[in-house]
C-alpha positions as CSV (number, residue, x, y, z in Angstrom):
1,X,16.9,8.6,31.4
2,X,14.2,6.8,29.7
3,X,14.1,9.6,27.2
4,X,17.7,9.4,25.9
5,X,17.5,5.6,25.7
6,X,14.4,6.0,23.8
7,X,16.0,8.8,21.7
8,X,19.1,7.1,21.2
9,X,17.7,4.0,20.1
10,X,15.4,5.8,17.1
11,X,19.0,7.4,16.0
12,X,20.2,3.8,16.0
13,X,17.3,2.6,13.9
14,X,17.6,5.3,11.5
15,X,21.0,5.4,11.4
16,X,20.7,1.6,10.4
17,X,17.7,2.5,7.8
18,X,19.9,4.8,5.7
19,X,22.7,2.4,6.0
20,X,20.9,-0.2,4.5
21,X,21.8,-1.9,1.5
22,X,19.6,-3.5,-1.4
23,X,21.1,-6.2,-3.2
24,X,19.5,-7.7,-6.5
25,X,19.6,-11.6,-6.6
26,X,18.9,-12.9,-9.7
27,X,17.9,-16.3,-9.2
28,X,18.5,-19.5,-11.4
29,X,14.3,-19.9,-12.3
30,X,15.1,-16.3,-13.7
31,X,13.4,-14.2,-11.3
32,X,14.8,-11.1,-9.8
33,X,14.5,-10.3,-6.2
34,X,15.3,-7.6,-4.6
35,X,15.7,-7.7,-0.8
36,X,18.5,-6.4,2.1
37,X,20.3,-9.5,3.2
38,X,22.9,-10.9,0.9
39,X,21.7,-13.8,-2.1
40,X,21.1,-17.3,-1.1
41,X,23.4,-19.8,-2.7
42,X,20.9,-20.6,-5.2
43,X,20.9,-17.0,-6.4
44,X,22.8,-17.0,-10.6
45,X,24.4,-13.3,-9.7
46,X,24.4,-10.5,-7.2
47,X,24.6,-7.1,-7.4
48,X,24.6,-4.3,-5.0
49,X,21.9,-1.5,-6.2
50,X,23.3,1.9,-5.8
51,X,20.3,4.2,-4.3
52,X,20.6,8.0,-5.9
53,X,20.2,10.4,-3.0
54,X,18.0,13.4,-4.1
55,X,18.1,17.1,-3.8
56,X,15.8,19.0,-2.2
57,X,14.2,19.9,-5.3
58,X,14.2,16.2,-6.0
59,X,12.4,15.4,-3.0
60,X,9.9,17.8,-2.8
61,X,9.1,16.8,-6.1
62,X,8.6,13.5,-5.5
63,X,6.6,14.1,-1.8
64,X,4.5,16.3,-4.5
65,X,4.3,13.9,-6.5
66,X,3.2,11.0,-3.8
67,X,0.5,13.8,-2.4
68,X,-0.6,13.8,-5.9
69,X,-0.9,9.8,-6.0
70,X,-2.1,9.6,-2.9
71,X,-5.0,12.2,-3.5
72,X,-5.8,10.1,-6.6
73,X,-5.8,6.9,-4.8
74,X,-8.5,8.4,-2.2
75,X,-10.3,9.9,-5.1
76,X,-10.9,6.7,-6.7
77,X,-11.5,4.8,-3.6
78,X,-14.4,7.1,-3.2
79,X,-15.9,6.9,-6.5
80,X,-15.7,3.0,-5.9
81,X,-17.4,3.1,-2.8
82,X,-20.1,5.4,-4.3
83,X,-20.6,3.2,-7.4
84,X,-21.1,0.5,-4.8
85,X,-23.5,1.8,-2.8
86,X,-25.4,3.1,-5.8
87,X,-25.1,-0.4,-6.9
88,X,-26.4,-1.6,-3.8
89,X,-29.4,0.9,-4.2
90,X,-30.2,-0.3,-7.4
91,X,-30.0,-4.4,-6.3
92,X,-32.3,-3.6,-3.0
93,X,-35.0,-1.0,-5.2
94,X,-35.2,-4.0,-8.1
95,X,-35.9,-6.8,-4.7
96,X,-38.0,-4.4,-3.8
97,X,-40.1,-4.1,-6.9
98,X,-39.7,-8.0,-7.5
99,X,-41.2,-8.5,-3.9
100,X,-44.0,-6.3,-4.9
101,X,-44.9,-8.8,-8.2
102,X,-44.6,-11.2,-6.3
103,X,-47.0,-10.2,-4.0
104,X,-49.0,-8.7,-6.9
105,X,-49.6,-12.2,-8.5
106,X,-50.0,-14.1,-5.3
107,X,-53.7,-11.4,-4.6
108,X,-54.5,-12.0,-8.0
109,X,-54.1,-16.0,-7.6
110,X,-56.2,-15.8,-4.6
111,X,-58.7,-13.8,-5.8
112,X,-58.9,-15.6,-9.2
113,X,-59.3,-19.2,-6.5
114,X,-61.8,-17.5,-4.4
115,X,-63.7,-16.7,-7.6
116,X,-63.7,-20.0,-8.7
117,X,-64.6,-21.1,-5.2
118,X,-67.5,-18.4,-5.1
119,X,-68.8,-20.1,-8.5
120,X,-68.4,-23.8,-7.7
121,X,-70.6,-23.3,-4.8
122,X,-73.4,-21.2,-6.3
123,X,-73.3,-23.9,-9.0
124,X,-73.5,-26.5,-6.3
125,X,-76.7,-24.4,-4.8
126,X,-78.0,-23.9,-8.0
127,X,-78.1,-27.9,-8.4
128,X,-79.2,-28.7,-4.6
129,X,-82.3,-26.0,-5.2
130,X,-83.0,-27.7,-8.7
131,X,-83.1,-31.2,-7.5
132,X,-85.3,-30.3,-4.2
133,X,-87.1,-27.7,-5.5
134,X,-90.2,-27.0,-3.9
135,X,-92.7,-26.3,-6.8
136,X,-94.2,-22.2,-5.8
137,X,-97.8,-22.7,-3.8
138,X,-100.6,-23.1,-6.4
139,X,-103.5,-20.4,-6.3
């Protein structure tokens, strides 16, 4: 039972689908719209769009056609995502390298300031030896 209500009600719907009627409303700010209900009383004119139905040939020229668009769609959706992830690459490899300068000049600071620090205290013992010097032992 639950099966013919279900099946009856998808006949309904499609029955109501191909029924359907588009109406063009062109509006008074000049804009066309296009929709399935009839023009607001805003709407400058209304006119009832006739839909061509297609032959077979028709149609399977146009589901070729939309397989073909479709294909094309995926196809560049693909080459986007592969330009940004090789994007991506290129952004983390130059962080990379930048974090390795980085890093680079911070060992040299610190061994150009532990240099300096290496010579300001063998100046500073050079000048505490000088000062107290002991004279050698005399023979």
């Amino acid at each position: 039972m639950k099966n013919k209500i279900l099946i009856l009600l998808i006949l309904i719907a499609m029955v109501s689908v191909a029924l359907s009627e588009v109406i063009k409303c062109k509006l008074a700010s000049g804009n066309i719209v296009y929709q399935s209900t009839p023009c607001s009383s805003s709407a400058v004119s209304q006119n009832k769009v006739d839909i061509k139905k297609l032959t077979p040939h028709e149609l399977e020229e146009a589901q070729n056609k939309l397989k073909a668009w479709e294909a094309q769609q995926a196809a560049d959706e693909a080459a986007r995502i592969k330009a940004a992830k090789e994007l991506q690459e290129e952004i983390d490899r130059r962080d990379t390298i930048d974090a390795l300068n980085r890093n680079a000049i911070a060992a040299e600071q610190q061994a150009i300031a532990a240099q300096r620090q290496a010579e300001a205290l063998e100046r500073q013992r050079t000048r505490y030896n000088s000062i107290y010097a002991i004279p050698p032992p005399r023979q």
